[in-house]
C-alpha positions in Angstrom: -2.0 62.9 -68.3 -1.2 66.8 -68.2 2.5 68.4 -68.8 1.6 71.8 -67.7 4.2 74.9 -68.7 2.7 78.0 -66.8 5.0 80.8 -67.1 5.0 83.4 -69.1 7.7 82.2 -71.7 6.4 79.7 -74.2 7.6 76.6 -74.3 9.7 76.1 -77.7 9.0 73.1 -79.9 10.1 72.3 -83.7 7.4 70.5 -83.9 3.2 70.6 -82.4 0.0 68.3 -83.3 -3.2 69.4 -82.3 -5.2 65.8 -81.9 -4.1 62.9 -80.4 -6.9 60.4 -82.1 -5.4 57.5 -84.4 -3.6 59.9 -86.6 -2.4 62.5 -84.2 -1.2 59.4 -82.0 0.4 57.8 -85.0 2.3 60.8 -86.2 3.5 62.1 -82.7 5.2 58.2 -82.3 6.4 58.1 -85.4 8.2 61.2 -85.3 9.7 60.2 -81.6 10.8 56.9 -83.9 12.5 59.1 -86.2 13.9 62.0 -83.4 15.7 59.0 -81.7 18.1 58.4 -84.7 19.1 62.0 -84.7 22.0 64.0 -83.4 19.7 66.8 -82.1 16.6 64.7 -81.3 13.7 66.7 -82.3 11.2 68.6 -79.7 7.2 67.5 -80.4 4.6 68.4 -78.8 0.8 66.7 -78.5 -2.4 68.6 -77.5 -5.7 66.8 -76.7 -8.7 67.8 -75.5 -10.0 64.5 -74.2 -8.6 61.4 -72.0 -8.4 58.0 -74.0 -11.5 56.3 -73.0 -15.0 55.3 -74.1 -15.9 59.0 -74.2 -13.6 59.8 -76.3 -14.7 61.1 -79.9 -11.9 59.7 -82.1 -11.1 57.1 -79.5 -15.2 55.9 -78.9 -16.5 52.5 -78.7 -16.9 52.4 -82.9 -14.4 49.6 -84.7 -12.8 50.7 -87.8 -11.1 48.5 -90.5 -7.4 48.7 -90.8 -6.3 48.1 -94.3 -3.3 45.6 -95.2 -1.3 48.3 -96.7 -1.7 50.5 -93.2 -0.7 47.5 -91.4 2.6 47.4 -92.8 3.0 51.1 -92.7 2.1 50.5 -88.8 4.4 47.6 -88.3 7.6 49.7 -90.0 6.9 52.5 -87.0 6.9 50.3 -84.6 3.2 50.5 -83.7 1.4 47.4 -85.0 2.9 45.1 -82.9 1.6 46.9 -79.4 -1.6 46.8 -81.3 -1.6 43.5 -83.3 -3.2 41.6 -80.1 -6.6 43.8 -80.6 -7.2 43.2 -84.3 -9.9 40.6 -85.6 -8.7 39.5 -89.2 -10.3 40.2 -92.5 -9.9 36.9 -94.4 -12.7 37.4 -97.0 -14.9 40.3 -98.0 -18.6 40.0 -99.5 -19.6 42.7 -101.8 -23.4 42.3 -103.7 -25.7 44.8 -104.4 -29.4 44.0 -103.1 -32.3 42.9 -105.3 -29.5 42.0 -108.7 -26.9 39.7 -109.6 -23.6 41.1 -108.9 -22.0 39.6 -106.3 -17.8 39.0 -106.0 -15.1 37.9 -103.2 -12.1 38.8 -102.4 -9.7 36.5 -100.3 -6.5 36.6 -98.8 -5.2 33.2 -99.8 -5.2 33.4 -103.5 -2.5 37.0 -102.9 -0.8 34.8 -100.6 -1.5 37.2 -97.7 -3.1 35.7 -94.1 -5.5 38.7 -94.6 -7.2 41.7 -95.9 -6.9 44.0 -93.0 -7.4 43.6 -89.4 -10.8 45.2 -87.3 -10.1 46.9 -84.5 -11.9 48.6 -81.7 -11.2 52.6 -81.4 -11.3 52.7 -77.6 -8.9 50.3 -77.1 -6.4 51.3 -79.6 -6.9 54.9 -78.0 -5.5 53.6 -74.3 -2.6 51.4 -76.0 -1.0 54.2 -78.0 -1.4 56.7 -75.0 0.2 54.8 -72.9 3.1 54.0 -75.9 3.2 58.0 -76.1 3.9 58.2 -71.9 7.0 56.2 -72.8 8.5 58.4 -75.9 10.0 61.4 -76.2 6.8 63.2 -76.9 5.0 66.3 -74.5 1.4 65.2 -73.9 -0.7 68.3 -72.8 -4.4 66.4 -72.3 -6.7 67.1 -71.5 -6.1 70.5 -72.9 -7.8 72.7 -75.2 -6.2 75.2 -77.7 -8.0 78.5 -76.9 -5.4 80.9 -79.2 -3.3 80.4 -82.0 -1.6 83.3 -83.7 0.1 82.8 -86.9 4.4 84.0 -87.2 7.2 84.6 -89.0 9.2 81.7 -87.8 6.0 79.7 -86.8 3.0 79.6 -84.4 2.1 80.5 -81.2 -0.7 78.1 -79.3 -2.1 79.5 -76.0 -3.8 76.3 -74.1 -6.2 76.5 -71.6 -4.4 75.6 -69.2 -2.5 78.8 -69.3 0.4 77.1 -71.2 1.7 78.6 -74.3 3.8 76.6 -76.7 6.0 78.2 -80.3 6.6 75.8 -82.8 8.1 76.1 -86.3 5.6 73.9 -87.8 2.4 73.1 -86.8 0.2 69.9 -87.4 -3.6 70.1 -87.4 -5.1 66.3 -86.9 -8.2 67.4 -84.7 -10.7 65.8 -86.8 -13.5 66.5 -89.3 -14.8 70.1 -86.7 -10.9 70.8 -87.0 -10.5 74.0 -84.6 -7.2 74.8 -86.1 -8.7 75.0 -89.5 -11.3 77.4 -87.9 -8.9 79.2 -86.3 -7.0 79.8 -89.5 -10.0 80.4 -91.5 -8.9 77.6 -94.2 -12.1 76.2 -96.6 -13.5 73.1 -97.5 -15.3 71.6 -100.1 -18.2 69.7 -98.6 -20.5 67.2 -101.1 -23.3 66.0 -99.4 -25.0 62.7 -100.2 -28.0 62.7 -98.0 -27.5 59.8 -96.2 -27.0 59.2 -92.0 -24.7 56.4 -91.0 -26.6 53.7 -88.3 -23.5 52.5 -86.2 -23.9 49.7 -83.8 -22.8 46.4 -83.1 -24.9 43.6 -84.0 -24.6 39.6 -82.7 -25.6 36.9 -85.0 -26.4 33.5 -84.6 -23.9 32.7 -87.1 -20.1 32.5 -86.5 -18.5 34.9 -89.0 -15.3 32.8 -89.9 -13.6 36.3 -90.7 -15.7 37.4 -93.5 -16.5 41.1 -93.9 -19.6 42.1 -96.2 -20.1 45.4 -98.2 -24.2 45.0 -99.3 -25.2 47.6 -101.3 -28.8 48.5 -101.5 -31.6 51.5 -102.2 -30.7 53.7 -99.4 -26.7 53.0 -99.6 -25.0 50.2 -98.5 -24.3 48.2 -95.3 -21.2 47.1 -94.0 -20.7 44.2 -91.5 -16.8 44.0 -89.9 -15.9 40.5 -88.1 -15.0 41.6 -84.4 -13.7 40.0 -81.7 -16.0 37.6 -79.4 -17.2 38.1 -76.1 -19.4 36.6 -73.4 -18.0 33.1 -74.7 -19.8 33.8 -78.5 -17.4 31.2 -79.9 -18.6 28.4 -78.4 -22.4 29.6 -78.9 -21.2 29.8 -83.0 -22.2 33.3 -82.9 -20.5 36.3 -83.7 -20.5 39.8 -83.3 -19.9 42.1 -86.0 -19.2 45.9 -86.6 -22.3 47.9 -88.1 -22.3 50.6 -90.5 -25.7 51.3 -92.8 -26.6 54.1 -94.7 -30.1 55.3 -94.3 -32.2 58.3 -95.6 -32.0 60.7 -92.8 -35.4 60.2 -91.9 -35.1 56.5 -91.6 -32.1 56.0 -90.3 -33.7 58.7 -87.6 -36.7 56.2 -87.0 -34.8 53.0 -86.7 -32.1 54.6 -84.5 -34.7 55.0 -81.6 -37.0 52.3 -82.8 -36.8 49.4 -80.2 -34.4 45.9 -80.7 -36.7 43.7 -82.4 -38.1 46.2 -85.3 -34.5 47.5 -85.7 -33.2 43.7 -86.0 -36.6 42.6 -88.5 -35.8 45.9 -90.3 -31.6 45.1 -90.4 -32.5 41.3 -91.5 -35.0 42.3 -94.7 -32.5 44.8 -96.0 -29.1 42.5 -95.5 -30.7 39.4 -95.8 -29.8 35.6 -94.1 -26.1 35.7 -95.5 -24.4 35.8 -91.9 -27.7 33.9 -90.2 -30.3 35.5 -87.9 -29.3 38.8 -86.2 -30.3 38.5 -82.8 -29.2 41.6 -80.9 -27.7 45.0 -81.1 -25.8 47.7 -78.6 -26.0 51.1 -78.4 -26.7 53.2 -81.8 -25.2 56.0 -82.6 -25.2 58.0 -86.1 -23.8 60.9 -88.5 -24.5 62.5 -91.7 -22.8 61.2 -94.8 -20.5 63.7 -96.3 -16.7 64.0 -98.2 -15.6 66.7 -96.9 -12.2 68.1 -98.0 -10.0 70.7 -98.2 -8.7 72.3 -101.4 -5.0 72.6 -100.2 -4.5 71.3 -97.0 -1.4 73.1 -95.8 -1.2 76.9 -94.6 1.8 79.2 -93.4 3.5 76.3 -91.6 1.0 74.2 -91.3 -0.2 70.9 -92.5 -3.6 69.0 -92.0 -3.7 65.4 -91.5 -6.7 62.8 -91.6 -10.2 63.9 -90.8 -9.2 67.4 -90.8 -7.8 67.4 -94.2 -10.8 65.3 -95.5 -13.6 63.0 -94.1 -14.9 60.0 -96.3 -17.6 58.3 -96.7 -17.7 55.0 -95.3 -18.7 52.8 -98.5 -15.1 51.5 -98.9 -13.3 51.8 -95.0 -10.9 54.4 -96.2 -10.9 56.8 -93.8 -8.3 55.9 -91.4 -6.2 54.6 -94.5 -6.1 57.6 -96.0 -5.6 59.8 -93.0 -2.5 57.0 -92.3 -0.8 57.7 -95.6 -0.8 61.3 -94.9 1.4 60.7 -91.8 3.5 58.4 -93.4 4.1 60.8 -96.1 4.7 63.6 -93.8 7.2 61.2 -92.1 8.7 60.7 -95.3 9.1 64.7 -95.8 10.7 65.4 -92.6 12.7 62.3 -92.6 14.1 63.5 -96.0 14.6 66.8 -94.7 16.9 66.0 -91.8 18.5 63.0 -94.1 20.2 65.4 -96.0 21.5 68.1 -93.8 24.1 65.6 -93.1 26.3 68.4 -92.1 24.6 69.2 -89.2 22.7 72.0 -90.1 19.9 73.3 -88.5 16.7 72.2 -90.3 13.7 74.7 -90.4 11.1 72.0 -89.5 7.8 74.1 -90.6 9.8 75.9 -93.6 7.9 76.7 -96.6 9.5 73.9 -98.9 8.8 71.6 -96.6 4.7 72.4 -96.3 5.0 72.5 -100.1 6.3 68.9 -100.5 4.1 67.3 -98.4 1.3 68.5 -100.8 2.8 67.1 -103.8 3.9 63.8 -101.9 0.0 63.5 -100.9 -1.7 65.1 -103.7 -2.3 62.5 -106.5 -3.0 59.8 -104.0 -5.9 62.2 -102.1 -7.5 63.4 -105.1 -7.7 60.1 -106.5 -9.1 57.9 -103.4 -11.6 61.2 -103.3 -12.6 60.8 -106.7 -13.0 57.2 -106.6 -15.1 57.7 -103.2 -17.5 59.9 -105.0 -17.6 57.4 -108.0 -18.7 54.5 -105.9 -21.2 56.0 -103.7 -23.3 57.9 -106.8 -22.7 54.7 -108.8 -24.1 52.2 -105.9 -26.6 54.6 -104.5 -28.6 54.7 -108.1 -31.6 53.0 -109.3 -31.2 54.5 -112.8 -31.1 50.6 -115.2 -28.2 51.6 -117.2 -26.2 52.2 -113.5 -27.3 48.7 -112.3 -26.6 46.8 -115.3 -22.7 48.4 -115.5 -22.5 47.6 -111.4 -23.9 44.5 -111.2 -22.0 43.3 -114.5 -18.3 45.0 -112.8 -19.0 42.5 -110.4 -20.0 39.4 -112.2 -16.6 39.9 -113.9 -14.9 40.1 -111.0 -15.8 36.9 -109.9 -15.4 35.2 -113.7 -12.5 36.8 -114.0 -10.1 36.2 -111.1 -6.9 38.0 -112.4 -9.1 41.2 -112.6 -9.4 41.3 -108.4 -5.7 41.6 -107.7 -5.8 45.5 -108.6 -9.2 45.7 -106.9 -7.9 44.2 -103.8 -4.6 46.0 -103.4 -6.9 49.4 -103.6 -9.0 48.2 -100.9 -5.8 47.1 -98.7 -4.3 50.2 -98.9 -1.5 49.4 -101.6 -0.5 52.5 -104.0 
């Protein structure tokens, strides 16, 4: 899909994201939601450098979880419901830390909710919200690359490469944790690094998983199973196929990677244990290093950064996409705001400074807090030191004595601020 503007005058936009992954997507069809409503509907732009497919690096065969919270924000846009026929619910989530005696739930029934969140699989979302954005008002340049951007007055100019060039007043970076507009503008991060590698795979037990997720924290970090959708006719074999993320030392997670199916599925079994029942195969693995990655400030000169280019998470709580969904919706919020009250018509200066400015203080208590609290719980489960355990493993005894104490525990996990 490829809307090509050759000539030598740049096409004019109010509005251009570079990244077209979940939050790019999101953001470009939740402003043409917003643009319809208006008496001068506004003019957005989408670059991406890849085709929604399997090859696709934010669109790639991985399944993320999408928290509660995100699914409301999704349904209000108009999105979830295109979507809703791909997710696998969460019902009930698992959390225990290997070798001691915490151990909690949390459940969906006792908030009165059907479920936690919903699993879904990243290449398939990819093609359903492409093909929502060839319906809206949006330009989709992709595949296309942005080979120059030069920073104005009045906004930004973005040479692509195929020869088009596009001017927008405000510019939105959402290409990801290697953003290019980030090194193009020569904006820092802050990057803490926990020496772990992420093992992602998905795994087939012989167990079926009755919509349970499972957080197991152990040595090396912890291990996440998400329920997914069957296939091959699992359901009426009771097994179940499930979502894979476990943190390794590099060097082990290195070995098992390319080890063959049955050591990696002994080694996978001894360090989760027979909670979901026997694992008996695995597809394709893939893996990355474990950072949090952010950026001080994510905004520039008429420009904002959304998602994994304004931060990358670890995975220990599912967060990532959550968090990279509320900074759309709070930009949403800003522009909305913005063209709410020039009731008179005016012209609004999309990419004007005040407008940058309160998108960081609409997103900056709610970042720095989920990154603080990511930081927390992966030092805090990742150490052996006795008075570390004892405080963890007691957190979690409460939590299960205590009911009334997993209603704040379990609206952070779903998303809810």
């Amino acid at each position: 899909m490829t809307t090509a503007q050759t000539n030598t005058t740049p096409l004019t936009v109010d509005i251009a994201i570079v990244g077209g992954a979940m939050a790019g997507a999101t953001l470009a069809l939740g402003l043409a939601k917003l643009s319809a409503s208006q008496s001068r509907p506004l003019r957005i732009a989408l670059i991406e450098a890849h085709v929604a497919n399997n090859n696709h690096p934010g669109f790639d065969a991985r399944s993320i979880a999408i928290a509660q919270g995100s699914i409301f924000e999704l349904t209000r846009l108009g999105i979830w419901s295109k979507l809703q026929h791909l997710g696998t619910a969460i019902e009930n989530i698992h959390v225990s830390d290997r070798g001691h005696f915490g151990m909690t739930e949390l459940n969906a029934k006792p908030l009165g909710l059907d479920a936690l969140g919903q699993v879904v699989e990243l290449a398939k979302v990819g093609k359903v919200l492409f093909d929502e954005l060839t319906k809206s008002s949006v330009k989709v340049f992709c595949p296309a690359k942005v080979t120059d951007l030069q920073a104005q007055q009045d906004g930004h100019l973005l040479s692509l490469d195929d020869g088009t060039q596009l001017h927008c007043q405000l510019l939105v970076a959402a290409d990801g944790a290697h953003s290019v507009v980030r090194q193009q503008l020569q904006q820092p991060t802050e990057t803490i690094d926990f020496n772990q590698t992420a093992i992602v795979a998905n795994v087939i037990t012989n167990q079926a998983h009755q919509h349970w997720a499972y957080e197991r924290f152990t040595q090396t970090g912890p291990i996440a199973l998400l329920p997914m959708a069957s296939v091959n006719n699992q359901s009426a074999n009771q097994q179940a196929r499930y979502s894979l993320v476990w943190a390794l030392a590099p060097a082990k997670a290195d070995e098992l990677k390319n080890a063959d199916k049955t050591e990696f599925l002994a080694a996978l079994q001894q360090a989760f244990g027979h909670r979901v029942g026997r694992f008996i195969d695995v597809g394709q693995r893939a893996s990355y290093p474990l950072t949090l990655s952010s950026m001080p400030r994510p905004i520039f000169h008429r420009c904002v950064f959304v998602g994994n280019a304004a931060q990358t998470l670890h995975p220990i709580a599912g967060q990532g996409f959550n968090l990279g969904l509320r900074d759309v919706v709070g930009l949403l919020g800003v522009i909305e705001n913005a063209l709410t009250q020039a009731n008179d018509g005016s012209e609004v200066d999309i990419g004007s400074s005040a407008i940058v400015h309160q998108y960081l203080a609409a997103r900056q208590d709610d970042r720095d807090t989920t990154l603080r609290n990511i930081e927390f719980l992966v030092r805090g489960f990742s150490n052996q030191y006795w008075p570390l355990v004892a405080g963890r493993n007691i957190g979690l005894r409460l939590l299960s004595w205590f009911p009334p104490l997993k209603q704040p525990v379990a609206h952070t996990a779903m998303g809810w601020r």
